[in-house]
PDB file with one MODEL, atoms N, CA, C and O in Angstrom:
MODEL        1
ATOM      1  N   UNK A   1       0.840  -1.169   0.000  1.00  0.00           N
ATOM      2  CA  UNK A   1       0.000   0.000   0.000  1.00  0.00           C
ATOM      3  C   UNK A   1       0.895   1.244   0.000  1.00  0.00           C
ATOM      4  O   UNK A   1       2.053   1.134   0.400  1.00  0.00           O
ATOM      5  N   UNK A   2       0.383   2.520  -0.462  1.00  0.00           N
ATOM      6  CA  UNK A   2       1.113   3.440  -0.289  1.00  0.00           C
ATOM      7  C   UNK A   2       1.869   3.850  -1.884  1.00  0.00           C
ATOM      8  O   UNK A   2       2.541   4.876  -1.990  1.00  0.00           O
ATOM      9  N   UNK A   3       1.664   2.962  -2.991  1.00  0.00           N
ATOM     10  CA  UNK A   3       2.573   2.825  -4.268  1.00  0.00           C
ATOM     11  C   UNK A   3       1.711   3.752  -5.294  1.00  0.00           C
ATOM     12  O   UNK A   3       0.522   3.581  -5.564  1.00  0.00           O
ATOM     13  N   UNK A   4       2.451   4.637  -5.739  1.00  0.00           N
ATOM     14  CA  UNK A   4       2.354   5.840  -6.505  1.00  0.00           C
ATOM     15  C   UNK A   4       2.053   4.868  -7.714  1.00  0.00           C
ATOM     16  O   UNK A   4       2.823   3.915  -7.834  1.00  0.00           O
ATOM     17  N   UNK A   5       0.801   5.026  -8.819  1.00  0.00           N
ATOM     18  CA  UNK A   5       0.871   4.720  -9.702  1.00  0.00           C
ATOM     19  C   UNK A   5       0.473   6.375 -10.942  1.00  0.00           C
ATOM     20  O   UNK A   5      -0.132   7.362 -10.522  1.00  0.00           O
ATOM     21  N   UNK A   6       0.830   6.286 -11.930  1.00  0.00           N
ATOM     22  CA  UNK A   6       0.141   7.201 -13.088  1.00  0.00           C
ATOM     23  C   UNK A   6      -0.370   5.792 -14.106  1.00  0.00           C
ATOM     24  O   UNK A   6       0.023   4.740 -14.610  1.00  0.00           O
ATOM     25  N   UNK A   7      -1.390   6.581 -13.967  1.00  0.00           N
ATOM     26  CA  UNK A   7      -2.744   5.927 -14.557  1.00  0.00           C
ATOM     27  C   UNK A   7      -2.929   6.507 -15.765  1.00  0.00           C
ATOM     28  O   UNK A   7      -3.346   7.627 -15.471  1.00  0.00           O
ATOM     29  N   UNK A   8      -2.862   6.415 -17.218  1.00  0.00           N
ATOM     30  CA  UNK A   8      -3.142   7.118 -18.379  1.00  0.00           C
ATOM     31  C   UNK A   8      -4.127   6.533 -19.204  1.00  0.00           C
ATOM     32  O   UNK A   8      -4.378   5.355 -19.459  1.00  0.00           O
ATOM     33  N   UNK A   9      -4.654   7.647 -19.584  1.00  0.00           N
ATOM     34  CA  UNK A   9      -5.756   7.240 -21.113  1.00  0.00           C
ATOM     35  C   UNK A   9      -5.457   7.488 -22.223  1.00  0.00           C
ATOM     36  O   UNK A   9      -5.925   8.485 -22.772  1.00  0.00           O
ATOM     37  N   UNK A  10      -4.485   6.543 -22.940  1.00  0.00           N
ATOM     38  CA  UNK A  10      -3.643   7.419 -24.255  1.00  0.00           C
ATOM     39  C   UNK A  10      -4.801   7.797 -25.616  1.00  0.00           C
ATOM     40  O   UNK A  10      -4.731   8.677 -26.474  1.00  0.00           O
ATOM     41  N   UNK A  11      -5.657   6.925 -25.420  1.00  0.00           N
ATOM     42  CA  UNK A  11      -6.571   7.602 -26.510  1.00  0.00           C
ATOM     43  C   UNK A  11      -7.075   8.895 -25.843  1.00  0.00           C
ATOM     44  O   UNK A  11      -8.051   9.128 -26.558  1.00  0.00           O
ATOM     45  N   UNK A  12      -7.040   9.852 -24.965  1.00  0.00           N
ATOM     46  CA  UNK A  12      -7.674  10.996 -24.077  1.00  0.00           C
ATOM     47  C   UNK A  12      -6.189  11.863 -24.123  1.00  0.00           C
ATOM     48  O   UNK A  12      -6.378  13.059 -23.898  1.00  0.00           O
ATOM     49  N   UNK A  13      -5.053  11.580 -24.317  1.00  0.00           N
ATOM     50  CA  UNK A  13      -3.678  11.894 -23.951  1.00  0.00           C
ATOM     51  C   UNK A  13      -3.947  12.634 -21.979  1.00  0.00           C
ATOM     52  O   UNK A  13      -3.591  13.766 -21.649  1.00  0.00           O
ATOM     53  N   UNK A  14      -4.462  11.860 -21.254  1.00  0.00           N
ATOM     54  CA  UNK A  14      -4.499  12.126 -20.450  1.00  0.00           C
ATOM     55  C   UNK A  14      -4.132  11.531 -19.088  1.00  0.00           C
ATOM     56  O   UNK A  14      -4.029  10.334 -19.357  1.00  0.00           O
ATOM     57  N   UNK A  15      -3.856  11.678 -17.693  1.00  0.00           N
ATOM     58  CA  UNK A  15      -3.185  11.103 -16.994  1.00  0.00           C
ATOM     59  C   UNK A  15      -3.240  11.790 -15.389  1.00  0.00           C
ATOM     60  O   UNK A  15      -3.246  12.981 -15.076  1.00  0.00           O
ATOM     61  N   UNK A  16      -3.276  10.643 -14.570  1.00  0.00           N
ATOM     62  CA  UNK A  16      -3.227  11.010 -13.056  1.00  0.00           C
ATOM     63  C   UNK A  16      -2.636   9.928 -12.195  1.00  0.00           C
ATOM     64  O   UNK A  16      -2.627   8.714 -12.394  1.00  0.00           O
ATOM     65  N   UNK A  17      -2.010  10.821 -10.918  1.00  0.00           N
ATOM     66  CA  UNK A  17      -1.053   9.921 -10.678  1.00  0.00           C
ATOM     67  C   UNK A  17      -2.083   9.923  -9.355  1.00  0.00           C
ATOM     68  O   UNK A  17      -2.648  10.844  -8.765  1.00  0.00           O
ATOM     69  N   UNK A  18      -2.070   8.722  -9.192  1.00  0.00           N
ATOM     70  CA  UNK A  18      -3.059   7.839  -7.502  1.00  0.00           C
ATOM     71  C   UNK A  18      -1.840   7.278  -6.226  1.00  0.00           C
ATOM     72  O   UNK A  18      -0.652   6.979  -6.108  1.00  0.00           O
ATOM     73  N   UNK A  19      -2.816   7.371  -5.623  1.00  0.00           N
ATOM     74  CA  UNK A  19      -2.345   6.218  -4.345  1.00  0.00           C
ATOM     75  C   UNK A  19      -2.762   4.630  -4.102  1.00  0.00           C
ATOM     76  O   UNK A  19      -3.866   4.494  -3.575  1.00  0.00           O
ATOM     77  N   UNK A  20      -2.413   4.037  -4.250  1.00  0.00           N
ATOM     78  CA  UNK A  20      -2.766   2.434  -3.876  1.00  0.00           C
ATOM     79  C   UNK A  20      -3.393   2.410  -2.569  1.00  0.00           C
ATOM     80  O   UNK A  20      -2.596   2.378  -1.631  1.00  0.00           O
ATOM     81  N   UNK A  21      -4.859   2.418  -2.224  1.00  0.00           N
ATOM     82  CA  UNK A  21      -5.090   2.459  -0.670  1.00  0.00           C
ATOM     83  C   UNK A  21      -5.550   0.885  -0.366  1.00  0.00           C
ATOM     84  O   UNK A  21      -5.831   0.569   0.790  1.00  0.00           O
ATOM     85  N   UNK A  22      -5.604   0.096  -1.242  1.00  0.00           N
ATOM     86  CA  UNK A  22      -6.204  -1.066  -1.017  1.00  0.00           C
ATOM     87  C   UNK A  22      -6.001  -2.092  -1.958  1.00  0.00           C
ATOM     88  O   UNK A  22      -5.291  -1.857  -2.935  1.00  0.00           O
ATOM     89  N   UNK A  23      -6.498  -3.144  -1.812  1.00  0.00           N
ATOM     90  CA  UNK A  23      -6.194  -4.166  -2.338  1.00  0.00           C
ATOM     91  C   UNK A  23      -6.589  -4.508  -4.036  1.00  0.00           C
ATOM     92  O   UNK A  23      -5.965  -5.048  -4.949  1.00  0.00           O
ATOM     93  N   UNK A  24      -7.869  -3.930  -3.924  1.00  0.00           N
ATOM     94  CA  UNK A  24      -8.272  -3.617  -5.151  1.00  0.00           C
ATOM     95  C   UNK A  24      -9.954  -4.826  -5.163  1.00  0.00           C
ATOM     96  O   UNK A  24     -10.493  -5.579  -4.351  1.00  0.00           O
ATOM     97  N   UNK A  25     -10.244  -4.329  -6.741  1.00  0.00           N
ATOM     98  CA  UNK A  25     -11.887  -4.864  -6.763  1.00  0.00           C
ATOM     99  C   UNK A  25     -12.080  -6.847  -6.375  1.00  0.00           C
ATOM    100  O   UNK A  25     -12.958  -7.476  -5.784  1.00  0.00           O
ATOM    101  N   UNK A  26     -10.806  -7.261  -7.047  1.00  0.00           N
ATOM    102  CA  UNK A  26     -11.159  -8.363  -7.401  1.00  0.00           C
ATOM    103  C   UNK A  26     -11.816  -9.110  -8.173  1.00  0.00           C
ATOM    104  O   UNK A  26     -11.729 -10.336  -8.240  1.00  0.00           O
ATOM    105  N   UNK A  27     -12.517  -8.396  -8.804  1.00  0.00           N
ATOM    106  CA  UNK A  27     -13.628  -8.956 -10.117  1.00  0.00           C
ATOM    107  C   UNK A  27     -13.439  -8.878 -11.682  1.00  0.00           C
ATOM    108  O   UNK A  27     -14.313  -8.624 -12.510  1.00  0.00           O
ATOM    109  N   UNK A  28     -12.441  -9.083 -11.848  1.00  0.00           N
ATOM    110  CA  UNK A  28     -11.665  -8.769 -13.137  1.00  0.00           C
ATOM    111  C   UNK A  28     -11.020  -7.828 -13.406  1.00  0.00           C
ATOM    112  O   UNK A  28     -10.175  -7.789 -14.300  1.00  0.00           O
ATOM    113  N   UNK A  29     -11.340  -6.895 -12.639  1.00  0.00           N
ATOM    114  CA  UNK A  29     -10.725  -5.628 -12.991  1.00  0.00           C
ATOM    115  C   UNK A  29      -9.245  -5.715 -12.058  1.00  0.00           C
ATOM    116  O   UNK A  29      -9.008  -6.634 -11.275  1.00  0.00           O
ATOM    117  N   UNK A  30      -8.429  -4.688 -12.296  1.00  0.00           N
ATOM    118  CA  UNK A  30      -7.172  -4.499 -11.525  1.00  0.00           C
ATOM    119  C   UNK A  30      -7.517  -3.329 -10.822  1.00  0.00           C
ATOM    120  O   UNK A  30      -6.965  -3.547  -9.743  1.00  0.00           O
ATOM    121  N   UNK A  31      -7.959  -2.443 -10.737  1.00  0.00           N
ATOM    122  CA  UNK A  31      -8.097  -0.907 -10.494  1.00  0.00           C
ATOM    123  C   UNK A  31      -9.173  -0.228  -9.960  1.00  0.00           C
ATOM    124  O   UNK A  31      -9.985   0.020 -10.851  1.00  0.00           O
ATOM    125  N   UNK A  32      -9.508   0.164  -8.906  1.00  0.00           N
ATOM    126  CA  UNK A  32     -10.970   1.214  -8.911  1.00  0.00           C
ATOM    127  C   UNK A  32      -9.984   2.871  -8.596  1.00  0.00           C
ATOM    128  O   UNK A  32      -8.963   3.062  -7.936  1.00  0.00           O
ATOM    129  N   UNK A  33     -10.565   3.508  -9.134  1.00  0.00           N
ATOM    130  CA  UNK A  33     -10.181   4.923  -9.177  1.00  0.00           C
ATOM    131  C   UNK A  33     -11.131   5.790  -8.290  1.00  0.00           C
ATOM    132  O   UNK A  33     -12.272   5.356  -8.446  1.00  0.00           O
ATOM    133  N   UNK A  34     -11.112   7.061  -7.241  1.00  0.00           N
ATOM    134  CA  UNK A  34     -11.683   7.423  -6.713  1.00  0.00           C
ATOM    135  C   UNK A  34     -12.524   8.374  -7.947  1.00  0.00           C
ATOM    136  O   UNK A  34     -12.233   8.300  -9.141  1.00  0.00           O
ATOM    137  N   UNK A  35     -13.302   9.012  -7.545  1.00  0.00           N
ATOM    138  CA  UNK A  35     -14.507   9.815  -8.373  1.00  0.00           C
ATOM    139  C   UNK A  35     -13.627  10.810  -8.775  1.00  0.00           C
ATOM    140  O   UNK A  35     -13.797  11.077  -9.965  1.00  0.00           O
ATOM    141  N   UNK A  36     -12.647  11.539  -8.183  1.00  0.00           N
ATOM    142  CA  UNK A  36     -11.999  12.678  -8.925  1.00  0.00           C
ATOM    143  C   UNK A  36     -10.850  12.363  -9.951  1.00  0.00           C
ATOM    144  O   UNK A  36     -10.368  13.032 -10.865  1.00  0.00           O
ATOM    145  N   UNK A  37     -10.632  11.325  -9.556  1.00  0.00           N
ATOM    146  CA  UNK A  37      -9.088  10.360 -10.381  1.00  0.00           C
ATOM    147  C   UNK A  37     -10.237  10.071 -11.889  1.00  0.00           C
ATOM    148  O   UNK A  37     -10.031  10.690 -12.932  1.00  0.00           O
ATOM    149  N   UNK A  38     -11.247   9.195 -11.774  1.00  0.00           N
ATOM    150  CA  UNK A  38     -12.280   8.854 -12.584  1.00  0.00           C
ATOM    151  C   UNK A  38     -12.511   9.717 -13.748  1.00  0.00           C
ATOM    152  O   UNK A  38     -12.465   9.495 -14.958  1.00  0.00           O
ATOM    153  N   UNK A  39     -12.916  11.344 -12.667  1.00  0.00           N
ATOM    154  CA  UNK A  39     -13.500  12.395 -13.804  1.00  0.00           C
ATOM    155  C   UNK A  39     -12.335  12.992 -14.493  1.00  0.00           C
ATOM    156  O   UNK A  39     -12.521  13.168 -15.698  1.00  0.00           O
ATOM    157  N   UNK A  40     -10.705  13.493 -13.842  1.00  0.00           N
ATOM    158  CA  UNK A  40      -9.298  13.592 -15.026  1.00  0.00           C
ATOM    159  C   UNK A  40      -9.211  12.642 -16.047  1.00  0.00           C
ATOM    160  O   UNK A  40      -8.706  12.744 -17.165  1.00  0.00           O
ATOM    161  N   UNK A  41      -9.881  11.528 -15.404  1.00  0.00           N
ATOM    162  CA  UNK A  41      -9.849  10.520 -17.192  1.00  0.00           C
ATOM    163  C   UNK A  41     -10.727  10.019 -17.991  1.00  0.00           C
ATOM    164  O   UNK A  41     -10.707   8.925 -18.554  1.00  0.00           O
ATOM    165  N   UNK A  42     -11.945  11.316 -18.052  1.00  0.00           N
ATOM    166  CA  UNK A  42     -12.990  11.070 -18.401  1.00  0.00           C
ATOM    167  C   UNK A  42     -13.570   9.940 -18.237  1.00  0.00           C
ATOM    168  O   UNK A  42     -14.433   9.576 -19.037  1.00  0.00           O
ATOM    169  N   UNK A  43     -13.183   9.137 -17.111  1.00  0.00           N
ATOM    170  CA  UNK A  43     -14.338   7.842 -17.403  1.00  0.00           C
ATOM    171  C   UNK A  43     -15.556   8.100 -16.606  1.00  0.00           C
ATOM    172  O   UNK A  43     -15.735   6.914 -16.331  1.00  0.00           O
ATOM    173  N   UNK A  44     -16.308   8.558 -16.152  1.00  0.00           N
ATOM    174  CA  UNK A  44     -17.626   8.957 -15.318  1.00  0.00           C
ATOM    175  C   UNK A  44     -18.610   8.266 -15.856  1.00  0.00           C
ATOM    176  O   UNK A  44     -19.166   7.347 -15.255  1.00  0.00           O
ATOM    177  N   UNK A  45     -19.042   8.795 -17.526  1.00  0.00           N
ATOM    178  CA  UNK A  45     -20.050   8.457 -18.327  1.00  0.00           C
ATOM    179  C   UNK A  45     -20.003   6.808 -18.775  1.00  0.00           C
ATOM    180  O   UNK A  45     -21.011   6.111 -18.899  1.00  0.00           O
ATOM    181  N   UNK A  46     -18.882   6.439 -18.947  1.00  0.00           N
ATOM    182  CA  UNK A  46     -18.859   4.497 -19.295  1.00  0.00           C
ATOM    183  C   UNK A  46     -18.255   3.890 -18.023  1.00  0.00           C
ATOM    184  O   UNK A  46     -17.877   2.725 -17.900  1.00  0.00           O
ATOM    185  N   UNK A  47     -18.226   4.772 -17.176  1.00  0.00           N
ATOM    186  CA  UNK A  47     -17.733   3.192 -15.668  1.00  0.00           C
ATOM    187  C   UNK A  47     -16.797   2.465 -15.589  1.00  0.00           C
ATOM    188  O   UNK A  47     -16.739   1.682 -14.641  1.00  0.00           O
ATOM    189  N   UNK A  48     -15.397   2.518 -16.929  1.00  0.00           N
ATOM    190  CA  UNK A  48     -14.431   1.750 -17.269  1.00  0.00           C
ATOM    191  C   UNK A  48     -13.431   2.404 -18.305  1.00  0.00           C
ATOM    192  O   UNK A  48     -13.574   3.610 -18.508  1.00  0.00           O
ATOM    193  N   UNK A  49     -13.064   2.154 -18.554  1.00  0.00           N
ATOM    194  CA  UNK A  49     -11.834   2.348 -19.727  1.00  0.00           C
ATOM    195  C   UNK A  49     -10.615   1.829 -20.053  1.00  0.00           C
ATOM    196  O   UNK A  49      -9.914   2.083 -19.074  1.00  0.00           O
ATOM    197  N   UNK A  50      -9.878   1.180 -20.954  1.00  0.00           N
ATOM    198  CA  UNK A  50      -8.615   0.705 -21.030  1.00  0.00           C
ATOM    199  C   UNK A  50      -7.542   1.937 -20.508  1.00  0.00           C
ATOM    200  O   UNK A  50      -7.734   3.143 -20.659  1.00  0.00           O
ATOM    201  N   UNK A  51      -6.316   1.270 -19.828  1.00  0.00           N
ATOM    202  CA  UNK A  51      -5.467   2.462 -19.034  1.00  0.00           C
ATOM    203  C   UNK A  51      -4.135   1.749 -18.996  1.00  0.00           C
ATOM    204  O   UNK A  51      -4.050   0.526 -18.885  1.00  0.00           O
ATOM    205  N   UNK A  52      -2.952   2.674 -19.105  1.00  0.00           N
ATOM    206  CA  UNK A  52      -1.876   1.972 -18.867  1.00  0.00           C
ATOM    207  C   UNK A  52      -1.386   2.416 -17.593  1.00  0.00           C
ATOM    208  O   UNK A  52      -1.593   3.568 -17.210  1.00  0.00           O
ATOM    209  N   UNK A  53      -0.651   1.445 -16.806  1.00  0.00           N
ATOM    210  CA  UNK A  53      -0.611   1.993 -15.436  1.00  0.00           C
ATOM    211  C   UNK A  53       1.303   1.569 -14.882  1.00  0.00           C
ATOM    212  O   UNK A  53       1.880   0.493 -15.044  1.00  0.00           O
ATOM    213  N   UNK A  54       1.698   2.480 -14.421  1.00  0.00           N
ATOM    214  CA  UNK A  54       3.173   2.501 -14.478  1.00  0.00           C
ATOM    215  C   UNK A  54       3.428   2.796 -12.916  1.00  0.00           C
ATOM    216  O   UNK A  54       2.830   3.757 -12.432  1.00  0.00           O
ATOM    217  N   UNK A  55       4.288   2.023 -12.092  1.00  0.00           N
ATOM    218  CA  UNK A  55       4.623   2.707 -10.895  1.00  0.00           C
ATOM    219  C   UNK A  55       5.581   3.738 -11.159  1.00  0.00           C
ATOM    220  O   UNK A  55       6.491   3.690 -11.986  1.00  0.00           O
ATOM    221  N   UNK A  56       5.325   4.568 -10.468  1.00  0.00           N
ATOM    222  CA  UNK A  56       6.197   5.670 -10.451  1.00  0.00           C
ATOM    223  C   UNK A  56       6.769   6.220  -9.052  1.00  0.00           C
ATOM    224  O   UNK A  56       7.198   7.373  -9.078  1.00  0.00           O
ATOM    225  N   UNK A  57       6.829   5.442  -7.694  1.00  0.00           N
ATOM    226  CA  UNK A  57       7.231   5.586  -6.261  1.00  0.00           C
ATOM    227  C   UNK A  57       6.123   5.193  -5.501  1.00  0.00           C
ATOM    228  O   UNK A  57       5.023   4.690  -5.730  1.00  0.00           O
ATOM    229  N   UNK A  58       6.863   5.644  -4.352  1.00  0.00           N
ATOM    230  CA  UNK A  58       6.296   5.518  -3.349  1.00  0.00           C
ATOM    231  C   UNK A  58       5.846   6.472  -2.171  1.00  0.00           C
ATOM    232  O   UNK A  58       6.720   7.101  -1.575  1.00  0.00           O
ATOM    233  N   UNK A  59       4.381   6.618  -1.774  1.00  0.00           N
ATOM    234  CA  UNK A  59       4.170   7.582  -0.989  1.00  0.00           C
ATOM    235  C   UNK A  59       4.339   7.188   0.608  1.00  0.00           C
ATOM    236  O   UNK A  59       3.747   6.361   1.301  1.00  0.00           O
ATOM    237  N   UNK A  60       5.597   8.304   0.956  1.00  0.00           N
ATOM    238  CA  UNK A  60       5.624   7.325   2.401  1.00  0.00           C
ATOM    239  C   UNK A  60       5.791   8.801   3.066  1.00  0.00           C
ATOM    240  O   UNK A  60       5.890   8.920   4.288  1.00  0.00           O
TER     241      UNK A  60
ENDMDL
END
C-alpha cells in the first residue's frame, strides 16, 4: 500500500497519478479509481476504460 501509480488514457492523452489504498476490486478488474481520479480521465459516463498503469514511487 502506499505505491504511486500514473494511470493514463492514451486515446484521451491524459493522466493522473493515484495512491494504492487497497487491495483492489477483485472482479476482473485491476483498479478502482476514486470519483476525482475517474472524472481527469474522463471515465464517469462508461464506468471503465482501457489504461496503462506505471509505478512511479512511493508515498511514504
Amino acid at each position: 500500500m502506499g505505491t504511486l501509480l500514473e494511470v493514463s488514457r492514451r486515446d484521451l492523452g491524459r493522466s493522473v497519478v493515484v495512491r494504492v489504498n487497497d487491495r483492489g476490486p477483485g472482479d476482473g478488474r485491476i483498479l478502482d479509481l476514486s470519483e476525482a481520479a475517474a472524472r481527469r480521465l474522463d471515465m464517469i459516463g462508461a464506468g471503465s476504460a482501457l489504461v496503462t498503469i506505471q509505478v512511479i514511487g512511493s508515498a511514504q
